[in-house]
Structure formats: C-alpha cells, structure tokens
C-alpha positions in Angstrom: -13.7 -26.4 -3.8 -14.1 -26.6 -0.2 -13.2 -23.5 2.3 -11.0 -25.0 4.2 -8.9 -26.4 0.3 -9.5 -22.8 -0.4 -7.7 -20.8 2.8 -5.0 -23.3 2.6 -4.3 -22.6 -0.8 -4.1 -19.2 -0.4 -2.3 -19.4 2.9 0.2 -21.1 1.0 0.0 -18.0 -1.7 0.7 -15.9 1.3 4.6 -17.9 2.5 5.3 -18.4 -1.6 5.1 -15.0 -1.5 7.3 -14.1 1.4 10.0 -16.3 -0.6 9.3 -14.7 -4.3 9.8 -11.2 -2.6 13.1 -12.4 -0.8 15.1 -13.2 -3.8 13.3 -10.0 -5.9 15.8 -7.4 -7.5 13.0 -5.8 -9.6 10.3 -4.0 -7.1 12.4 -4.4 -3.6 14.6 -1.4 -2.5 17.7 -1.2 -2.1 19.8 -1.0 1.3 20.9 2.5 0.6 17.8 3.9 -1.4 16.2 6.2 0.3 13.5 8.0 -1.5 11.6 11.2 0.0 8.0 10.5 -0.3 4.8 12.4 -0.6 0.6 11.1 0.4 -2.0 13.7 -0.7 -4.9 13.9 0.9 -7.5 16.1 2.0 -8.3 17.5 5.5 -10.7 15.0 6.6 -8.2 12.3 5.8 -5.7 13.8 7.6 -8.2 14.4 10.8 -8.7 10.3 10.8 -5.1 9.5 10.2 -4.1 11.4 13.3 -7.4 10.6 15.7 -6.4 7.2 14.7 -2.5 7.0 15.3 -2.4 5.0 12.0 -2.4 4.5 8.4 -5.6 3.0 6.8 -4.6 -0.3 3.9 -7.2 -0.7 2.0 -8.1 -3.8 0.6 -7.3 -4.3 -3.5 -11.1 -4.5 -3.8 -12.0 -0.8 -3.0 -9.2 -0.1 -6.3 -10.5 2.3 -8.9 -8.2 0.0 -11.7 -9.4 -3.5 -11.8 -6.2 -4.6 -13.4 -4.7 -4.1 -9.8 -4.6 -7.5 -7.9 -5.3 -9.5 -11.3 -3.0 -11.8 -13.1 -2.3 -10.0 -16.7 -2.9 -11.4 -20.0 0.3 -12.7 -20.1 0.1 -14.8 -16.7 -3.1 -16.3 -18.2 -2.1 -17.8 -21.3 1.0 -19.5 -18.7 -0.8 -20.3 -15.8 -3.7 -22.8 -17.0 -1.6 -26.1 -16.9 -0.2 -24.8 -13.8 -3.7 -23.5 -11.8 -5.8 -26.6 -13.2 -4.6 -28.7 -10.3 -5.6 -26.8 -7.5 -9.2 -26.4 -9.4 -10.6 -29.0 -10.8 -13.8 -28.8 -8.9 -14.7 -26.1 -11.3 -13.4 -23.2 -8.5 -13.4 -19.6 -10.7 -10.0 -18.3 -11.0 -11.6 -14.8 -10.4 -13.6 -16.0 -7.2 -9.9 -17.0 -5.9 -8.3 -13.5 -7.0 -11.1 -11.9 -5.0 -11.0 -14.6 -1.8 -7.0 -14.0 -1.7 -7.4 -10.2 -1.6 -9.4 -10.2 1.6 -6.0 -11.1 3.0 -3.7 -8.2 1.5 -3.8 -4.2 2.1 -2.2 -1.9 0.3 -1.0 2.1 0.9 0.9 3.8 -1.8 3.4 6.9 -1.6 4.4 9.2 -4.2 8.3 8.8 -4.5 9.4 12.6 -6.0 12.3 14.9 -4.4 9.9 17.6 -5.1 5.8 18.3 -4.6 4.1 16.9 -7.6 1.5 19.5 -9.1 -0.6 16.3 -11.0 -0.5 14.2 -7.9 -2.8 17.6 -6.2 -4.7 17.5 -9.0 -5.6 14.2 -9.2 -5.8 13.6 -4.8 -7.7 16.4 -4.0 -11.1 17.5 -5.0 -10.9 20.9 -3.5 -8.1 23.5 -2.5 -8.0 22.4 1.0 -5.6 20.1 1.3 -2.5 18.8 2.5 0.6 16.3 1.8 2.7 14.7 4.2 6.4 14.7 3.3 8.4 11.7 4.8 11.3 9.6 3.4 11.9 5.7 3.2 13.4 5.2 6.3 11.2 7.4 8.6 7.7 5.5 7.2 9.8 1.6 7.2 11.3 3.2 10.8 7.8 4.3 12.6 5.6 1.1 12.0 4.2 0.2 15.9 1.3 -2.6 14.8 3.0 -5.7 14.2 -0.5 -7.8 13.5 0.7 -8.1 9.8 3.7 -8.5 8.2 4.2 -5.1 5.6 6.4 -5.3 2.7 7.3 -2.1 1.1 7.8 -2.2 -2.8 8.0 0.1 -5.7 5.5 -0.2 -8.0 6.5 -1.4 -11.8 4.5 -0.7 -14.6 4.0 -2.4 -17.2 1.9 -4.2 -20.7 -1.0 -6.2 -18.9 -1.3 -7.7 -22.7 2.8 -8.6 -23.3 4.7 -8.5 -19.5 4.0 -10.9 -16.9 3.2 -9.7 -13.4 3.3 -12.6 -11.4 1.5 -15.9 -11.4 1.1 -15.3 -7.5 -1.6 -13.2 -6.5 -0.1 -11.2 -4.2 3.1 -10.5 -5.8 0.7 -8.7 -9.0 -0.1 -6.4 -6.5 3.6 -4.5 -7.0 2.2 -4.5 -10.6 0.1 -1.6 -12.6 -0.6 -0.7 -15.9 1.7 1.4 -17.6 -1.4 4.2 -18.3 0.2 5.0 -14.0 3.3 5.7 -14.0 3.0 8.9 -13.5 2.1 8.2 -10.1 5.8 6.5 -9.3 4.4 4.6 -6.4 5.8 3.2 -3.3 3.7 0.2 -2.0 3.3 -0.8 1.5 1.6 -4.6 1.5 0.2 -5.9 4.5 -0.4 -10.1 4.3 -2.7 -11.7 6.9 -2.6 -15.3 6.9 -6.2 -17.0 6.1 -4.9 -20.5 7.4 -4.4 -19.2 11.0 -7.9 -17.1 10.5 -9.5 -20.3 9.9 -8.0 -22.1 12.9 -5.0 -24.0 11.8 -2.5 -22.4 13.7 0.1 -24.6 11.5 1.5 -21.7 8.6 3.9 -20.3 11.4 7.3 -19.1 9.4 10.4 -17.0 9.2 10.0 -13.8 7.0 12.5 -12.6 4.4 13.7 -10.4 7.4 14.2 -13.4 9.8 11.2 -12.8 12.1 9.3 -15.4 12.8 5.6 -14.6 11.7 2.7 -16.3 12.8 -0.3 -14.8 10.8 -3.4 -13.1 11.9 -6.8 -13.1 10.8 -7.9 -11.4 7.9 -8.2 -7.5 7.6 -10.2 -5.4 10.8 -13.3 -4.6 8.3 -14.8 -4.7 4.9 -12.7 -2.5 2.8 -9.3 -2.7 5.1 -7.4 -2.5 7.9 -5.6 0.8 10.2 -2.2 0.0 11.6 -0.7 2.0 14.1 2.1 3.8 13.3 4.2 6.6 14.9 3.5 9.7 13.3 6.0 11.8 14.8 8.2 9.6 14.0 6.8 9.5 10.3 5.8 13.1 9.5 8.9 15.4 8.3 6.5 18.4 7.2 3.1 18.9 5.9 2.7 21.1 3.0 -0.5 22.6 2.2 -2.1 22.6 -1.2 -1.3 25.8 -3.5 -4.3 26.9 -4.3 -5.7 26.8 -0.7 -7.2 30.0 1.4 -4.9 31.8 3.7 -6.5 30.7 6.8 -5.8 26.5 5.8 -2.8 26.6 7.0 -3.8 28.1 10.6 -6.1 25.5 11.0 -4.1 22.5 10.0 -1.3 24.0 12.6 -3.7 24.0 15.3 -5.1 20.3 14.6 -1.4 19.4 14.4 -0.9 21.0 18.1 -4.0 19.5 19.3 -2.3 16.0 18.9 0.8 16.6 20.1 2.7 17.1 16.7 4.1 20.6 17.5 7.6 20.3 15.5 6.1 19.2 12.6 6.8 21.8 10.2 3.8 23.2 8.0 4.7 24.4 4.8 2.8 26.5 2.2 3.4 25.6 -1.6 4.9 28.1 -3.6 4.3 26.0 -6.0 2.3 28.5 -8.2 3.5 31.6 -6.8 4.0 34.7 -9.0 7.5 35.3 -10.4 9.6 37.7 -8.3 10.7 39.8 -11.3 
C-alpha cells in the first residue's frame, strides 16, 4: 500500500469517526452529567504540567495494555470481508492500527465523588504525591490549544473475546478490557488529521459540535503531544497523597504560588487517619 493510500485511508478513519461519535449514546456524556474527576500523579508530573501550562496526550503506543487501540476478537472475525478492500496489496492490519495511532492522544481521569485509595496505589510509586480534583465542566471549560479536535468519552469495558469495540480504529480507543474497570475512566481523545499532514489540505469538515475543523499534523513528538490548557481554570484542589511526610504539602503550596495558582486549595487526605474515638 502506498503512503499517500495509507494517510488517506486513515484520514478518512479520522471524519468516520467524528460521525460514529456524534450519533453515540454508549461512551458520550450527557448534557447534564457532570462527574468530579480525579489525575494522580507524582510531584515531577505535576512540576511539568504546570512549567508547561498543559496536559501531556500520549500516544496509544506508550500504553501498558496492548488491547488498548486494537480491534477485539470480536471485530476480527467481522471485519475481514469488510478491511480486504482497502488491503489487498498485502498491507498488515496491525501495521495500520499502529500508523492510525500516530494520529490519536489520549488522557484519562478517574471519575469518583470521593479520592480513590487503589487509584494512589496504583499512580504513585512513592508517598509523595498529589491528585488534582476537577469536574467535567471545568476540564471540557479550560481547553486553550485548539490544534486538535478533543473528544471526551467514558471509557466502557468490556469481553475483547465476545463484545465488539468498534471496527474503527479510533473509536476502540473508548474501549478496555473489563480486567479495568476499576479505574472508571474519563477519556480525553485528541485526532490529528494525517491527510492534511501529508499536504492535501482537502479533509476540511464540520465536527459533531459544528466547528469547522481543518486538521493538523500529526502529534508534537514520539510518544505525544501537550495542549495548553488553563489550569486555573481546571484545578479545584489538589490533594496530597496519605501517606506523604508533613513537609509535602508545604512544598507543593509554594510551587503552586510560584505559578500563580494561589487559590487553589491544597488538601491533605485523611484518608487513613486514625479514628477519633
């Protein structure tokens, strides 16, 4: 298959997309959901989130789960007759899953009204860390790079052997095994368009939302891409990790003060603190 075949087929992956996600009632939210959300990280990760003014989407690649950004079982035994015509060069259906990906990002949120003692657990590899508390409205609300177009989905687990996730690529990405959901995951997906990256400025279209969306080129480096967003705008507190020394939360106050974020309220988990009886 030639390149060019090859960024036009998944350009056109990238605006069946955009139409498979406006008419979806299974991973879209609704109007009035607003979910509070929760990112755990540690404190190096929130140093480079604020020296950067943005949030970091990271390319389906760097993914610990290799099921993530693949078709499942399912979609296989359906999409042969389907995928034959667009390869019959001999084109590998897993070189195509990985050329598509270069085009997506992803950043996920924990969606819980309350802190979530395995999400520490499994985020942090030490005591000192932190987790930003937002909500659904204030991340969608604060977004200031417009270079991609994001679409914000909750993640739906499910049997990679018996349930289909999507026959296209991009949609499987609002897709996880069910071995997850304990991670209840809001997605953020950011879509560049490969046909405008390759020089055709021809894919130019209306998003579900009504704006008109002309594409980009593919994602700023290797393993993703940081968007700007407003993080006063997006940060309602930070709460530090339970287990952390009492002088953590001193120091994430003063970075916090350092970049201008002085009403953001810093919280200390109680989390695991002794009874009071």
């Amino acid at each position: 298959m030639s390149h060019k075949r090859l960024m036009d087929f998944i350009g056109n992956e990238v605006h069946n997309f955009d139409g498979l996600y406006k008419y979806n009632n299974e991973y879209t939210l609704k109007k009035d959901e607003n979910p509070t959300l929760w990112r755990y990280m540690d404190l190096s990760k929130l140093l480079s989130l604020l020296d950067t003014n943005s949030l970091f989407f990271a390319k389906p690649k760097t993914f610990i789960d290799t099921y993530e950004g693949n078709y499942s079982k399912y979609d296989l035994e359906r999409i042969n007759p389907w995928f034959l015509k667009y390869f019959e060069e001999g084109f590998k259906l897993s070189d195509f899953v990985a050329a598509a990906n270069e085009y997506a990002g992803v950043i996920c949120w924990h969606m819980n009204d309350f802190e979530s003692a395995a999400m520490w657990d499994l985020y942090l590899s030490s005591s000192e860390g932190i987790a930003i508390k937002t909500n659904y409205k204030r991340l969608m609300g604060s977004q200031v790079d417009n270079r991609f177009f994001v679409y914000p989905g909750k993640v739906k687990y499910i049997d990679y052997h018996n349930e289909m996730a999507s026959l296209n690529v991009f949609e499987t990405l609002f897709y996880k095994r069910k071995s997850f959901y304990h991670e209840n995951e809001l997605r953020l997906l950011a879509l560049a368009d490969p046909i405008i990256d390759d020089g055709h400025n021809i894919n130019s279209y209306e998003t579900y939302t009504g704006d008109k969306y002309k594409g980009t080129v593919a994602l700023d480096t290797e393993f993703g891409a940081n968007l700007k967003w407003d993080l006063s705008k997006l940060i309602e507190a930070i709460y530090i990790a339970p287990k952390a020394p009492n002088w953590f939360a001193s120091v994430v106050e003063s970075v916090l003060i350092k970049y201008g974020l002085n009403d953001v309220e810093v919280i200390q988990s109680d989390l695991y603190k002794d009874l009071i009886y």
